[in-house]
N, C-alpha and C positions, 0 to 999 in steps of 0.2 A: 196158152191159157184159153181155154175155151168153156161156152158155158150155154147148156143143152137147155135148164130150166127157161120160164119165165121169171123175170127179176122181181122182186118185190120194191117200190119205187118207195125212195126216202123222204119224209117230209120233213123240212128242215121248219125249225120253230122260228128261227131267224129269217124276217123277208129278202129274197135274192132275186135282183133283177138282172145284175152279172156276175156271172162263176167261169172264174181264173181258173183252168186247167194248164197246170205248169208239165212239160214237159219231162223224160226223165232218160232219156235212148243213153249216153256217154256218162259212164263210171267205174267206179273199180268191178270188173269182171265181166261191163261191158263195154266193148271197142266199135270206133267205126267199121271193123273185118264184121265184125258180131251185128248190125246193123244191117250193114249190105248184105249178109247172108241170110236174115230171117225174111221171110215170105213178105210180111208185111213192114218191116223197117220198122217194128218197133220192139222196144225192148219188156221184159216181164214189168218190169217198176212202169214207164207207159202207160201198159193196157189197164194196170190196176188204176190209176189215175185216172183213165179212160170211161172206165167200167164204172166206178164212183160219181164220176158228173153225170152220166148216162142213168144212172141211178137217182142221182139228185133231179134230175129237168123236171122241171114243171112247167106248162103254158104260161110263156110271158117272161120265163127266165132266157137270157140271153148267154150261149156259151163262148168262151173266147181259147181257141188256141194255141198254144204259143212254141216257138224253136225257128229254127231255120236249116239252113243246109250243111248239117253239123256232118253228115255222111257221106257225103260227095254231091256234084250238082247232075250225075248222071243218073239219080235214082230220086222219087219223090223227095219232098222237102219232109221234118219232122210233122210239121202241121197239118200237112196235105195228108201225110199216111195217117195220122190219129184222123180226120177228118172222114178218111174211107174207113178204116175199122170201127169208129163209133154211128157212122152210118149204118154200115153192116149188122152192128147189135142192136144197134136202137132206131129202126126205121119209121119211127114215128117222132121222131125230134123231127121240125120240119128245117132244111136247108137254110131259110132266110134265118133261123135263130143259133146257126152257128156260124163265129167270124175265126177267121185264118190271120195270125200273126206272125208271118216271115219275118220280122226283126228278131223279134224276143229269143236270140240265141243262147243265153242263159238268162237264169231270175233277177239279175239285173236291168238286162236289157227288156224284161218284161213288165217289171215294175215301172221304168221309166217311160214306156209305151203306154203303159195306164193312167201314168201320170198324166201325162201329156195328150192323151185323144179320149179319153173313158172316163176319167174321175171327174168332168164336167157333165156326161151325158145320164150316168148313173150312179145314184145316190145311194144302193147296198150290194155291194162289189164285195163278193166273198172269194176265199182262196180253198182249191182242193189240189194236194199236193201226199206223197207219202210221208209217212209219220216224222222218219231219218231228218227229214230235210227242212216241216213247217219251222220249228223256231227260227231257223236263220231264214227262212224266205218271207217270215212277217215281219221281222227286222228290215229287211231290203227293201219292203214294202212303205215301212212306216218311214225309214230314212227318205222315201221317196215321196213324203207326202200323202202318202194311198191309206186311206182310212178303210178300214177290211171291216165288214159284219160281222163276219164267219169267218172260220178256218175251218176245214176237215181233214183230219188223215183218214188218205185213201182207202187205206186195208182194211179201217175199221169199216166204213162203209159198205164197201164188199163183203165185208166175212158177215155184217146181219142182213144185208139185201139180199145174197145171193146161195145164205148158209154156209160160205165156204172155210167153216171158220180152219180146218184138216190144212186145207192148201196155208193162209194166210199165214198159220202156225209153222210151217214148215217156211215159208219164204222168209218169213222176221229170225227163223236158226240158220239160214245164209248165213256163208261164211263172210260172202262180198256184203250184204248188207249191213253186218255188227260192223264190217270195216267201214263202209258208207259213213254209218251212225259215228264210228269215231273219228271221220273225216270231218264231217261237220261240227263235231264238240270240240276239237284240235286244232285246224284249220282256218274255220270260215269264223267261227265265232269270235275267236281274239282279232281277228282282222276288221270285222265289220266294228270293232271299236276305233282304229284309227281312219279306214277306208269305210267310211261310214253308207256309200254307196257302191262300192264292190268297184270300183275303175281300175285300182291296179290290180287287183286282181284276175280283173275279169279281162283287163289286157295282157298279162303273161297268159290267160286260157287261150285268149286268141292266136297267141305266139306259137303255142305247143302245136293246137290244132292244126296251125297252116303247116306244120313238119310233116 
């Protein structure tokens, strides 16, 4: 995914003084093989997420990236690699207004990071994440305490910022994606009723990962 124009930069009507960019490298149809192989370590669902905060910044808004060494630890972490590719497109975001969250290996563990170091510093804590995935990740959120401004799906973002409305249309008729989407109506959702913070779930992901 690459993108030649100049962006046209979103202005959110909601005040954001931090925007949760959640990760997205590890799902159906993409593997840690599929990670380690792409140039940048990240995956198409990523860059869109990527491309969408990089879209949204405005001076004074502070970015937070979140994953960890979902890939291996011989190759950038997830955050470090968003971290260079949203450098790369937006070289006027300035360094000190993006922070790097090596914990947050899933929305769990990101929402609990918020909880706990963020949601006392910053009072409109918005989330940008792809479309598949916000319901259950403001849920995580909110089980956690994290009172969210905003919510954005990514793609929308992208497809008016950047015109790309051809690509995003094509990536939402993914095969892997409708599967994503019915992973999290299937899966995540009936669970976050009884696992109202994702622990046992998000400890068999640990499980599987360390295989």
């Amino acid at each position: 995914m690459e993108f030649e124009k100049l962006p046209n930069r979103e202005f959110s009507a909601t005040p954001i003084d931090l925007l949760v960019v959640l990760g997205k490298n590890l799902g159906v149809g993409s593997t840690r093989d599929d990670i380690r192989r792409d140039p940048k370590h990240l995956s198409a669902d990523s860059r869109i997420n990527l491309v969408a905060a990089g879209l949204l910044y405005q001076p004074g808004i502070k970015i937070l990236l979140s994953g960890g060494q979902t890939a291996g630890k011989d190759i950038p972490s997830q955050p470090q690699s968003a971290f260079n590719f949203l450098r790369e497109r937006f070289p006027d975001i300035p360094v000190d207004d993006i922070y790097i969250d090596e914990t947050g290996i899933d929305t769990a563990r990101t929402a609990q990071t918020v909880a706990e170091y963020y949601s006392g510093q910053f009072r409109n804590i918005a989330l940008v994440t792809v479309g598949y995935h916000r319901n259950n990740a403001k849920k995580l959120f909110a089980n956690w305490g994290v009172k969210l401004a905003a919510t954005y799906d990514a793609e929308e973002i992208v497809s008016r910022g950047l015109g790309l409305e051809s690509y995003i249309l094509a990536w939402k008729g993914l095969t892997r994606v409708k599967l994503e989407r019915l992973k999290e109506n299937l899966i995540r959702s009936p669970l976050l009723i009884v696992d109202r913070r994702s622990i046992i779930l998000d400890q068999l992901a640990a499980y599987f990962r360390s295989k």
